[in-house]
Structure formats: structure tokens, C-alpha cells
C-alpha positions as CSV (number, residue, x, y, z in Angstrom):
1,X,85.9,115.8,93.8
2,X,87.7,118.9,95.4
3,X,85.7,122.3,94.3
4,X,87.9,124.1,91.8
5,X,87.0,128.0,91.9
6,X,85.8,129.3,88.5
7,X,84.4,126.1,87.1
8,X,80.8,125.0,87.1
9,X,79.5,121.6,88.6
10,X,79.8,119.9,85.1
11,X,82.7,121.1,84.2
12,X,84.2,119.6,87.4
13,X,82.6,116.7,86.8
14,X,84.0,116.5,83.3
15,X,87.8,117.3,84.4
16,X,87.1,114.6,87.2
17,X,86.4,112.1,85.0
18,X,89.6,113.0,82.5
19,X,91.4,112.9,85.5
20,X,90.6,109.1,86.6
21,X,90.5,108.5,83.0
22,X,86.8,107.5,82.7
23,X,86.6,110.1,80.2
24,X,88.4,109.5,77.2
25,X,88.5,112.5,74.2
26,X,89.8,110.8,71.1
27,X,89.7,113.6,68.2
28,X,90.7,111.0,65.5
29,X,87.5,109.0,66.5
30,X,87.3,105.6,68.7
31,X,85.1,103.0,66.5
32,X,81.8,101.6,68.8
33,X,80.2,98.3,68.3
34,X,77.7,99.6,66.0
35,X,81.0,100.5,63.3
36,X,80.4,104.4,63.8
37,X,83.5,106.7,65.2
38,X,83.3,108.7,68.4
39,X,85.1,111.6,69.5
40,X,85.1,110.0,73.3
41,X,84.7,107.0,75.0
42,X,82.9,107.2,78.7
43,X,83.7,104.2,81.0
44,X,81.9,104.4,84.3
45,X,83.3,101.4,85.1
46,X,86.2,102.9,86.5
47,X,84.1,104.3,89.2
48,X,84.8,101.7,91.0
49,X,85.6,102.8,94.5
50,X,83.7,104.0,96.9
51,X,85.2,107.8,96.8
52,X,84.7,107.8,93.2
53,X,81.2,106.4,93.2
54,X,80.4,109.3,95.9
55,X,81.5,111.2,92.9
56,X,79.5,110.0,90.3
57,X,76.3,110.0,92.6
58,X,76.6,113.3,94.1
59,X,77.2,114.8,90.1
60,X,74.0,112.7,89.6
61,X,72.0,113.9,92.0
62,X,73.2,117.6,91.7
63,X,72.0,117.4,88.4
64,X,68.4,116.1,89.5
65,X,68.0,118.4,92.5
66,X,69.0,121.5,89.4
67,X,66.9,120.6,87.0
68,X,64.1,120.2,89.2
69,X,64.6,123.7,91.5
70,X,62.8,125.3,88.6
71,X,59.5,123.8,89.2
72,X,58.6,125.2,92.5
73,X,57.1,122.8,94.9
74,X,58.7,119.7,93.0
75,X,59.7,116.6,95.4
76,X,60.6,113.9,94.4
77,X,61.5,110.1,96.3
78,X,62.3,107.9,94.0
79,X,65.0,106.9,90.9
80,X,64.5,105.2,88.1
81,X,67.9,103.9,86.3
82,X,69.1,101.1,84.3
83,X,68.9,97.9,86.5
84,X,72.3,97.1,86.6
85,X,74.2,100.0,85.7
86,X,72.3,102.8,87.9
87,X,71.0,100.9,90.8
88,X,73.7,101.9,92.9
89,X,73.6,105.2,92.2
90,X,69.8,105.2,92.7
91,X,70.5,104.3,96.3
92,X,73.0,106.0,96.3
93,X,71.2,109.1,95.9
94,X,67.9,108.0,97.9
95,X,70.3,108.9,101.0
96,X,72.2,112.6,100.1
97,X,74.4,113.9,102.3
């Protein structure tokens, strides 16, 4: 994910995302299993090669290493994440560049 000057780490995140289409914005609603309409579908399953998946992870971990820069002293070694969908971003992120 190239930096683009003037937009914050989320939003480049966000535009990345509508960009490989993982990020869907459907303003007339797209109906989820439970019946109810949303105004976007998210489908990390298209972060399925390795240069996207550094994406993902390093928006992850950006995230973590943000929120956690406010409590001084904070450290931190391990992830916790859904078994099967975050595992790899768990390692992933156990190993930042």
C-alpha cells in the first residue's frame, strides 16, 4: 500500500481495500444472513496474496502499536484473533518489519 500524501493510515487502508475490491459500499443495502441490509460488504478473503496480506497485517498492527503508544511503558508479545481467520495475521504481526 503506496503512502498517499494527505490521507491518514485508515483512510489508506480504506481506499486500499476499494481498490482490490474487498471493500464493497452498497448505498441501497446488501442483505446479510441474518435478513438485515448493510451499506457494505468487507471480504478479507480477497487478501489473498502475499503483498496484500502484508497489507492487511501492517494496517493491523499499525493500529495496535497506535492505540497502545498512549499508555506509556505498554509492551506487548502476543495476539489473540479468531483461530482461523486472524492466525495469520497474528504471526504475521509477531515479526514487524
Amino acid at each position: 500500500m503506496a503512502q498517499k500524501v494527505g490521507l491518514t493510515l485508515a483512510e489508506q487502508f480504506v481506499r486500499y481495500a476499494l481498490d482490490i475490491g474487498a471493500l464493497e459500499l452498497v448505498p441501497e443495502g446488501r442483505p446479510l444472513k441474518s435478513k438485515r441490509l448493510s451499506p457494505y460488504f468487507f471480504n478479507s478473503g480477497l487478501f489473498d496474496t502475499g503483498d496484500r496480506m502484508v497489507n492487511i497485517t501492517t494496517a493491523y498492527g499499525n493500529a495496535i502499536r497506535r492505540h497502545f503508544r498512549s499508555a506509556e511503558g505498554t509492551r506487548f508479545d502476543l495476539l489473540y484473533g479468531h483461530k482461523t481467520k486472524l492466525q495469520s495475521d497474528s504471526i504475521r504481526n509477531a515479526n514487524p518489519r
